[in-house]
NUSEGU-616774 format. One record per residue (C-alpha): residue in three letters; x negated, y, z. Coordinates in steps of 0.2 Angstrom, whole numbers, padded with zeros to 4 digits, always signed. Each point is the difference from the previous one (the first is absolute). Last residue first. Example, Ala and Ser with C-alpha at 12.3 -4.5 7.8 and 13.67 -1.06 7.14 Angstrom:
# residues 2
SER-0068-0005+0036;ALA+0006-0017+0003;
This chain:
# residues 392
UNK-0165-0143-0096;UNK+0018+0003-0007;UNK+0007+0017+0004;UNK+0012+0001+0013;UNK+0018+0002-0006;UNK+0011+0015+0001;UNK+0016-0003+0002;UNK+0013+0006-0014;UNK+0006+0021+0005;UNK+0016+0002+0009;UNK+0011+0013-0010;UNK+0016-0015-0003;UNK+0011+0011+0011;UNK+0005-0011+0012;UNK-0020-0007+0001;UNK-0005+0020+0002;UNK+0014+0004+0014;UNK-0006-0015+0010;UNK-0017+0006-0002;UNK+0003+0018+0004;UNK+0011-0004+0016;UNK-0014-0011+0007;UNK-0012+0009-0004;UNK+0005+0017+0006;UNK+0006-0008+0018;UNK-0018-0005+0004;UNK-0005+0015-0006;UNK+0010+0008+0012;UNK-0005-0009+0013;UNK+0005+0008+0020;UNK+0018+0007-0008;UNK+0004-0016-0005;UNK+0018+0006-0004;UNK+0001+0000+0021;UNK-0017-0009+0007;UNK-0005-0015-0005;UNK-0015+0001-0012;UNK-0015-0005+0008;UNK+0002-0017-0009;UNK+0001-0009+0017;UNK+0012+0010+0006;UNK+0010-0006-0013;UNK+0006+0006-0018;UNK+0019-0009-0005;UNK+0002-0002-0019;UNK+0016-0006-0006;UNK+0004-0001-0020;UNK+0016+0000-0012;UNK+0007-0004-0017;UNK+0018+0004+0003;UNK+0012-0009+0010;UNK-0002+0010+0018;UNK+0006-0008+0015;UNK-0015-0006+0006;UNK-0007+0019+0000;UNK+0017+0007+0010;UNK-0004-0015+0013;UNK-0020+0004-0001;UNK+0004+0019+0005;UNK+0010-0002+0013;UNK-0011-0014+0008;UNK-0016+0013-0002;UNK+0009+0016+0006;UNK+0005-0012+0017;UNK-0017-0007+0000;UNK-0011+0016+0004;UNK-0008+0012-0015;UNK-0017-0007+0006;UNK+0000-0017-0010;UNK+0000+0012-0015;UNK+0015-0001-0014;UNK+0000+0000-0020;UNK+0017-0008-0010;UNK-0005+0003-0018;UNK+0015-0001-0011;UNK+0001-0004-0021;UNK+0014+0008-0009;UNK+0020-0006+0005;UNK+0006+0008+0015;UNK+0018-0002-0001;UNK-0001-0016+0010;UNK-0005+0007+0015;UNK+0012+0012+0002;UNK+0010-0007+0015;UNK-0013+0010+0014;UNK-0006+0016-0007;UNK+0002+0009+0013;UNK+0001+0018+0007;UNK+0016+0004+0004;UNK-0002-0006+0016;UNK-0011+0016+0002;UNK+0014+0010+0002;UNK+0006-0008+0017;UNK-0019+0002+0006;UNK+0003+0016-0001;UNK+0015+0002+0007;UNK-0009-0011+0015;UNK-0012+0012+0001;UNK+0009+0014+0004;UNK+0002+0017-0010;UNK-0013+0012+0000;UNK-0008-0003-0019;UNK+0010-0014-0008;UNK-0005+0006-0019;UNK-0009-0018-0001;UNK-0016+0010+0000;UNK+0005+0007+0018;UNK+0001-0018+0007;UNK-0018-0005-0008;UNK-0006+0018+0008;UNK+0003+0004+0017;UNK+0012-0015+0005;UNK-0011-0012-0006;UNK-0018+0006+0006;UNK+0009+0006+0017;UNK+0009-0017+0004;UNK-0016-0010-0006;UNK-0012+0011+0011;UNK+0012-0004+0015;UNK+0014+0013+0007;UNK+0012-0010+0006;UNK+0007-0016-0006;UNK+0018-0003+0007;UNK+0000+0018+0006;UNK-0002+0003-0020;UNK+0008-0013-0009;UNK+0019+0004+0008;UNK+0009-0010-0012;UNK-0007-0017+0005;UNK-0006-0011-0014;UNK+0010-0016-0006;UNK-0011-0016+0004;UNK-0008-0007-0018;UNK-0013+0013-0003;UNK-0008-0003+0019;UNK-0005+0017+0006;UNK-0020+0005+0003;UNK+0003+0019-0009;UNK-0010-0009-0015;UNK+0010-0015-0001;UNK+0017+0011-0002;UNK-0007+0009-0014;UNK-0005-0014-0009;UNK+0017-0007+0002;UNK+0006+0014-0007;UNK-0011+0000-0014;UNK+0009-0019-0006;UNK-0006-0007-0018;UNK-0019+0008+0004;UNK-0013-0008-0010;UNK-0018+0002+0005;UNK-0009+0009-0009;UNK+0012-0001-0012;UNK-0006-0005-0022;UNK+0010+0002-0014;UNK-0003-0006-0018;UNK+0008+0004-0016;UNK+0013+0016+0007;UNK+0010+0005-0015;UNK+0012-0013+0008;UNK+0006+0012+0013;UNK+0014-0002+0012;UNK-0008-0015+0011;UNK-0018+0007-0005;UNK+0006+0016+0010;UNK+0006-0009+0016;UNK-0016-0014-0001;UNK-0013+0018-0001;UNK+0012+0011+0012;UNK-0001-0011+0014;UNK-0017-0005-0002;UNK-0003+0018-0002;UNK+0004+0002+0019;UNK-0018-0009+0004;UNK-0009+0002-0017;UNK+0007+0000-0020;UNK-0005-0007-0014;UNK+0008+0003-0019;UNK-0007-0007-0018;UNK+0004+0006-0016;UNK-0010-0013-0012;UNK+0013+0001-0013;UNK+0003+0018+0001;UNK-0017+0002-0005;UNK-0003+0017+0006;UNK-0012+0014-0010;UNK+0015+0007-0011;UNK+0007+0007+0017;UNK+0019-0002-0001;UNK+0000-0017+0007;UNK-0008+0005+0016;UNK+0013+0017+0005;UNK+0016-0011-0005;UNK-0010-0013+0013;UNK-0002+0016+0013;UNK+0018+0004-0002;UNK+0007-0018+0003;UNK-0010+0000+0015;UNK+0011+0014+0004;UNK+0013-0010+0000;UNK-0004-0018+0004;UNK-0005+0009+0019;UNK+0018-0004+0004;UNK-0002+0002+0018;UNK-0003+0019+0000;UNK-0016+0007+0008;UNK+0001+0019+0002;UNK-0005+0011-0012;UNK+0008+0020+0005;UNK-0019+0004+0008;UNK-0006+0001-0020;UNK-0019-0006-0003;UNK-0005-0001+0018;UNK+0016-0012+0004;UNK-0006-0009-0016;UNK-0018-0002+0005;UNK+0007-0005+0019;UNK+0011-0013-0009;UNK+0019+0002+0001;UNK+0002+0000-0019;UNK-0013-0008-0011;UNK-0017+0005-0001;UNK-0010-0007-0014;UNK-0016-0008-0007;UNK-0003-0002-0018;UNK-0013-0012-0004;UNK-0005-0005-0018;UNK-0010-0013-0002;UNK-0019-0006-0004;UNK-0005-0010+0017;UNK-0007+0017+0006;UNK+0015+0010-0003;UNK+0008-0011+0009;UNK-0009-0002+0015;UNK-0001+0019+0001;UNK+0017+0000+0003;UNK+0002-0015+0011;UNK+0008+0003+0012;UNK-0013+0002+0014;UNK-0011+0014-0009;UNK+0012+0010-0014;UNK+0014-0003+0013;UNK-0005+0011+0012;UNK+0006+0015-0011;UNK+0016-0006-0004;UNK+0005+0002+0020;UNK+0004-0013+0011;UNK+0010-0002+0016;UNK+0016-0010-0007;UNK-0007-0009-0012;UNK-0011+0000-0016;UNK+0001+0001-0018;UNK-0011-0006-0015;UNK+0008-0001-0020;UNK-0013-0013-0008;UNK-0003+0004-0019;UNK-0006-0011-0012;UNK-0008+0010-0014;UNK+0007+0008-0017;UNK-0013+0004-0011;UNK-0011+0016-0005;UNK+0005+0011+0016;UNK-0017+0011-0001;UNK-0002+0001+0018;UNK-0008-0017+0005;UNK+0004-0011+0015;UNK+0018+0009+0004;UNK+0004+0007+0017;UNK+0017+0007+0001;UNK+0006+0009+0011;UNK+0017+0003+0012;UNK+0013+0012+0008;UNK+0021-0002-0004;UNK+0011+0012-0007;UNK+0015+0010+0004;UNK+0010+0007-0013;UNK+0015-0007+0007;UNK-0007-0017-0004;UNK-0019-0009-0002;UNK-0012+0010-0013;UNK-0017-0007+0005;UNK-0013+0015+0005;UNK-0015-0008-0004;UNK-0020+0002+0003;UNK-0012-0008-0013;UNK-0016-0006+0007;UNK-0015+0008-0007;UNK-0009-0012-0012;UNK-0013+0001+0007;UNK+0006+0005+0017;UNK-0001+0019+0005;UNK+0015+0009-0003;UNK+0006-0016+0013;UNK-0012+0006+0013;UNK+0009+0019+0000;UNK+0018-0013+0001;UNK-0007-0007+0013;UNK-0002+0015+0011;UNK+0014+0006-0006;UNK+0011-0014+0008;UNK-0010-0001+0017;UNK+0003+0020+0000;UNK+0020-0002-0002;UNK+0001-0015+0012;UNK-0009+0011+0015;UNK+0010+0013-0004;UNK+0016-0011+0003;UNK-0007-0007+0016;UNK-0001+0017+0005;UNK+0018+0006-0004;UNK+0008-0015+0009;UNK+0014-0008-0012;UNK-0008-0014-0007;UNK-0007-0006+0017;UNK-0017-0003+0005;UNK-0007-0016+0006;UNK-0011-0001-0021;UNK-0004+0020+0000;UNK-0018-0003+0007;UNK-0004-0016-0011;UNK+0006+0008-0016;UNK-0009+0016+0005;UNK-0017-0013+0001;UNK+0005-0008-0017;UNK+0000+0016-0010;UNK-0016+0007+0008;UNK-0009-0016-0007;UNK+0005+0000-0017;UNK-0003+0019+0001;UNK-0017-0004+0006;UNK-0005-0014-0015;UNK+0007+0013-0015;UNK-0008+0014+0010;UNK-0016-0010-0002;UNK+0003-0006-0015;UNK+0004+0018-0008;UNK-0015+0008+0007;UNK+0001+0018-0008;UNK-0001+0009+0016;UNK+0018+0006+0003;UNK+0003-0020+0000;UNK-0012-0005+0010;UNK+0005+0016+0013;UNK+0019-0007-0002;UNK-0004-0016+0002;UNK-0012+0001+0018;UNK+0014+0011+0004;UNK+0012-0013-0001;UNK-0011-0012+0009;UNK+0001+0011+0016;UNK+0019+0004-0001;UNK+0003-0019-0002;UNK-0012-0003+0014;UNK+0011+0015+0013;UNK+0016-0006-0009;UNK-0005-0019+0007;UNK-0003+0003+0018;UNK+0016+0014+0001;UNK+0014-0012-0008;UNK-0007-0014+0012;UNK-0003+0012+0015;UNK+0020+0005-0002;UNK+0007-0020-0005;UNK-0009-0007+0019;UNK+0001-0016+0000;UNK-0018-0001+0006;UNK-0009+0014-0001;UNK-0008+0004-0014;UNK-0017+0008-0002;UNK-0011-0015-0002;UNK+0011-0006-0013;UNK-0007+0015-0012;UNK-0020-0004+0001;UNK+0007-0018-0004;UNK+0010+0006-0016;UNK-0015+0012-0004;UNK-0013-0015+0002;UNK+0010-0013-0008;UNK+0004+0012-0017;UNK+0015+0002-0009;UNK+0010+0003-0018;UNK-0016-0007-0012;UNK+0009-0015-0007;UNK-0005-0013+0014;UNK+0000+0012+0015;UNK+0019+0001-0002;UNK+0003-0014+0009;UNK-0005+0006+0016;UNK+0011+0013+0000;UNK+0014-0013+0001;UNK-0008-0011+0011;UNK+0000+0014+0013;
């Protein structure tokens, strides 16, 4: 629920229409969860389209925001391969895409070549439309249950454009926006690649300053973020929320099994039939291209995930983000990757106490926003002098 919650901030949800929601859910229950949220996303996209038909462009603008965020919400237990959840993903992503016509200046939507003809989905959100200089640019991606779209509000899309930079936000394999995209794009552990593909996107634009190219990514991008900053000096700052040298491990901790002990090969009468179990193996396991087969293969695959030994091949300045809430084993791993690093680096850890500690600081985006933007603007010599108080 923090999730949703987040979006308020930038215009992607209400508190009444997320509580009038909640009521209808049963508790751990993915089918009244899907069918609570599509019935207000169904609402609130009406509500747009009827603005919209009416020659009220904010309104609609405001609505299909809105709309967008709600089938996000109903389609987020669901798996890749399920017809309805794949409608559902198909209409949050047009209903952004009608807001994104909208914006001022309207945000760019991408196809990014990638390989075999293949490409990659994306925007770009710039602060002014007429592209008269080269601006910093922060390339924005999420984890393993997000969408692009969502990222405009917690990730700090709009955050960027409002602090003077470019943002472009992108899918990379494996992701749900991805899987919507092209079903064939599974995660793959050397996530270098096709980050490689959005950066040769970047450089090419004439409105990036290829020196104040920056790259952030949450949850499973803190994998990719260290991983594609190892293999790729064009990147000038990176930033993981939080870092992620080891996914399996992470993994492991969120079926409630010790990282260190070796894991059973029979997974599932080892751990029934929990939320955990049907969330992983319904869609994060089907994203790996490991649809049906057990998790302990799996869970085998992910060990390729690491970025563990390449610590001192990462080079441009490193921001090291966590929240108190994201448990202590992600939080240890995490810190020893970070005290190995040899480049210009920085830790922040948001508490409770801050309002800002649940996963990627989820419950305090702007919270998040400023810490991210400020570090990003003293690395990149864009913070502006103090302002003094007058004298009396």
């Amino acid at each position: 629920m923090a999730k949703v919650f987040g979006y308020i901030g930038h215009g992607g949800a209400e508190s009444g229409e997320i509580f009038e929601t909640v009521k209808r859910i049963e508790d751990g229950d993915f089918e009244s969860w899907a069918k609570a949220w599509e019935l207000t996303a169904s609402r609130v996209e009406a509500i747009a389209r009827s603005s919209l038909q009416k020659g009220h462009p904010v309104s609609a603008r405001a609505a299909f925001q809105r709309a967008s965020s709600y089938w996000h919400a109903s389609a987020f237990f669901g798996t890749p391969l399920d017809p309805e959840n794949r409608r559902r993903r198909l209409v949050q992503r047009d209903c952004f895409r009608e807001a994104a016509k909208l914006f001022d200046p309207p945000i760019e939507i991408l196809e990014i070549p990638y390989e075999d003809g293949r490409t990659l989905p994306g925007y770009f959100l710039t602060p002014s439309a007429s592209g008269e200089r080269r601006r910093p640019t922060l390339l924005i991606m999420g984890g393993g249950d997000t969408s692009g779209e969502e990222l405009y509000y917690w990730g700090d899309g709009a955050a960027a454009v409002a602090r003077g930079y470019n943002a472009l936000i992108f899918d990379f394999p494996g992701q749900p926006g991805a899987l919507t995209h092209d079903p064939e794009l599974f995660f793959r552990f050397d996530v270098e690649v096709p980050i490689g593909r959005v950066i040769d996107y970047a450089l090419a634009r004439p409105d990036v300053d290829p020196d104040r190219l920056a790259i952030i990514g949450h949850s499973y991008g803190g994998y990719a973020v260290p991983r594609a900053a190892a293999f790729d000096q064009r990147i000038k700052a990176a930033i993981a929320f939080t870092s992620v040298p080891d996914a399996r491990a992470g993994w492991l901790e969120a079926l409630g099994l010790d990282p260190s002990e070796p894991y059973p090969r029979d997974l599932e009468s080892t751990l029934g039939n929990n939320s955990v179990v049907r969330w992983l193996s319904g869609g994060i396991q089907v994203s790996h291209g490991y649809a049906g087969r057990p998790l302990a293969e799996w869970l085998d695959y992910t060990g390729l995930f690491t970025v563990e030994g390449l610590e001192d091949r990462i080079t441009c300045p490193y921001l090291n983000i966590g929240s108190s809430g994201e448990g202590a084993g992600m939080r240890a791993r995490a810190q020893a990757f970070y005290e190995k690093l040899t480049s210009p680096k920085m830790d922040r850890l948001i508490t409770a106490e801050e309002g800002g500690e649940a996963h990627c600081g989820l419950n305090n985006p702007s919270l998040k926003a400023q810490i991210e933007f400020d570090w990003l603007d003293e690395v990149f010599g864009l913070a502006a002098p103090p302002v003094r108080p007058a004298p009396r």
